[in-house]
C-alpha positions as CSV (number, residue, x, y, z in Angstrom):
1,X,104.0,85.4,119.7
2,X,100.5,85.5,121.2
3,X,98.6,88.6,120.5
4,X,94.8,90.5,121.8
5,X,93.4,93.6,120.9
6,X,90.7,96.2,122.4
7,X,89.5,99.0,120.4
8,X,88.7,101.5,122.7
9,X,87.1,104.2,121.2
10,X,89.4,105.4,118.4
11,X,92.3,103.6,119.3
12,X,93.5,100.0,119.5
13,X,95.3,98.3,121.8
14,X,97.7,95.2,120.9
15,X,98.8,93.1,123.7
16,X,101.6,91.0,122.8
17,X,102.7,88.2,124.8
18,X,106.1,85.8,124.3
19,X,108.7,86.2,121.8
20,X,108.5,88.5,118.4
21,X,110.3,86.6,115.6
22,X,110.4,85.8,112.0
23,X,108.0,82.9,112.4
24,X,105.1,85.4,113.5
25,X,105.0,87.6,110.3
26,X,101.7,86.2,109.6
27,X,100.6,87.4,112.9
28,X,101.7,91.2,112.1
29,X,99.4,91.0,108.6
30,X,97.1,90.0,110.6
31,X,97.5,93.2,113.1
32,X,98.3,95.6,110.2
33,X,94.5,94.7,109.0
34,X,93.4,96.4,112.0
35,X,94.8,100.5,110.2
36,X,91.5,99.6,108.3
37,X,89.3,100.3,111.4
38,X,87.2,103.1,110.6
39,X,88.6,106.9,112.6
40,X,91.6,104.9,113.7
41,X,93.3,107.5,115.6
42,X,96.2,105.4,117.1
43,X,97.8,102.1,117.1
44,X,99.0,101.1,120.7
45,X,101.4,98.2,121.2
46,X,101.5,97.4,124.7
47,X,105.2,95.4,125.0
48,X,105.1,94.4,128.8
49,X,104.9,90.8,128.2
50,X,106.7,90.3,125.2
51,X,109.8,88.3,126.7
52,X,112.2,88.6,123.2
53,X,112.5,90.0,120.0
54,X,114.5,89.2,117.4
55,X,116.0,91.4,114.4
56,X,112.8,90.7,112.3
57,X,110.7,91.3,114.9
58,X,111.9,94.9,115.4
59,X,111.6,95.0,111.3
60,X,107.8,93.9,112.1
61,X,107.4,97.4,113.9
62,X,109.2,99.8,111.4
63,X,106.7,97.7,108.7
64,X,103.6,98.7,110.9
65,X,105.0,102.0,111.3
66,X,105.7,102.3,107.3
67,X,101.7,101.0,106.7
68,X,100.4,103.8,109.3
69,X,102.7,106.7,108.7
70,X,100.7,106.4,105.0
71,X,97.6,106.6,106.1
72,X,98.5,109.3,109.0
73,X,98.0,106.8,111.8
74,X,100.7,106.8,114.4
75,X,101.2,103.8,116.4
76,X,103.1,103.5,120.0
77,X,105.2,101.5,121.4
78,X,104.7,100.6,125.4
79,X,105.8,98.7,128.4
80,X,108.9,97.1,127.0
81,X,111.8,96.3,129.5
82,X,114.5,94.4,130.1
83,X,116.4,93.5,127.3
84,X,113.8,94.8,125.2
85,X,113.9,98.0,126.1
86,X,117.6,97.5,126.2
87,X,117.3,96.4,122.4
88,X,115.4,99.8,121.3
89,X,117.8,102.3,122.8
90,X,120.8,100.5,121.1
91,X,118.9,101.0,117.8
92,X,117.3,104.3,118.6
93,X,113.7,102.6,117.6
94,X,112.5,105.5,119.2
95,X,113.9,108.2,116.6
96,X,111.5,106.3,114.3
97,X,108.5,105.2,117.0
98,X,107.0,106.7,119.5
99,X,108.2,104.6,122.2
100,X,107.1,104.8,126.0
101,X,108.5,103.0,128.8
């Protein structure tokens, strides 16, 4: 997994690019870092490009989502398809995240 971010305004923006697995978990410390930016008002995933997630990936998010629901930050989840997208509805991701196609 390749990732970039903007912070626009209150709110960043990760772009994530290739595949979401257990060898990135590095990767998501690094992203959690960014729930320290100061009036952080949302955390935006934008998912268009990610081409596969496995089952630690998707444990990646609900991690992210435990860190911000703590500190009152709520993140999103856009742009997934495919499979992907295919992957969420199966395990109702979106009961937990906010989740926009």
């Amino acid at each position: 997994m390749e990732f970039t971010t903007h912070i626009i305004s209150n709110i960043v923006e990760v772009y994530i690019f290739g595949r979401l697995e257990f060898s990135d978990h590095d990767k998501i410390h690094q992203i959690v870092k960014f729930l320290d930016v100061p009036n952080l008002e949302c955390l935006s995933f934008e998912l268009s490009n990610l081409e596969f997630i496995d089952s630690t990936g998707l444990g990646m998010f609900l991690y992210i989502q435990e860190v911000a629901q703590k500190m009152e930050i709520p993140i999103i989840l856009r742009g997934a398809r495919g499979e992907i997208r295919s992957l969420f509805e199966l395990t109702k991701l979106d009961e937990i995240i906010s989740i926009v196609y």
